[in-house]
N, C-alpha and C positions, 0 to 999 in steps of 0.2 A: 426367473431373473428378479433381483431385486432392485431396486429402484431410489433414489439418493434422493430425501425430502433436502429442499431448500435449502432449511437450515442444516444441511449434512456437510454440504461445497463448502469446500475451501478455496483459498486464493493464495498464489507465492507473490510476492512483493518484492523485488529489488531496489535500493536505493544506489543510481547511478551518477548522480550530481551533486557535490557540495551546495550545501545551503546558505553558504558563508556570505553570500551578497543577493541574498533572496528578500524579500519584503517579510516584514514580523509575522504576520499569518501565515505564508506558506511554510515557513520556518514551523510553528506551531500545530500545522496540519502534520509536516512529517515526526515532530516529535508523539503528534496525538495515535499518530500509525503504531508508533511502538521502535521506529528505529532507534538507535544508538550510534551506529557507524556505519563510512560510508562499504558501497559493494555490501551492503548487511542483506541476506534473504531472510523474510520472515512470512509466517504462515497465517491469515487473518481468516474469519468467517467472511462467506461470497455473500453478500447483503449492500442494501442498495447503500446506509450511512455509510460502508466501507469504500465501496464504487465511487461515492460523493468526494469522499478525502483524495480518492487518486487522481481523479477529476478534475481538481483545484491543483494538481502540480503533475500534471503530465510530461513535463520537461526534466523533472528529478528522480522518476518513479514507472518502473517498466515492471509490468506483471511477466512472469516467468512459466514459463510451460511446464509442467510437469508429469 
């Protein structure tokens, strides 16, 4: 069996809430995620900086099972 180092994890990332009346940093954290639109899935490395972004907007940003 082989065995997935750390840095191997990934993370799916959904963006579920518009940011249109968010305060300027969480706005900034989801654009620092990489999204572009909303309902976007996107694939990030599982690390703690990335954890920290999702962190700061848990109300706009639901990790996806895969």
């Amino acid at each position: 069996m082989t065995s997935k180092k750390n840095s191997d994890r990934k993370i799916h990332l959904k963006w579920v809430r518009s940011a249109i009346c968010a305060p300027g940093k969480q706005k900034l954290v989801i654009k620092g995620l990489g999204f572009t639109r909303l309902n976007q899935v996107i694939e990030r490395p599982d690390n703690a900086a990335i954890r920290g972004m999702v962190a700061k907007v848990p109300h706009m940003v639901e990790i996806v099972q895969h």
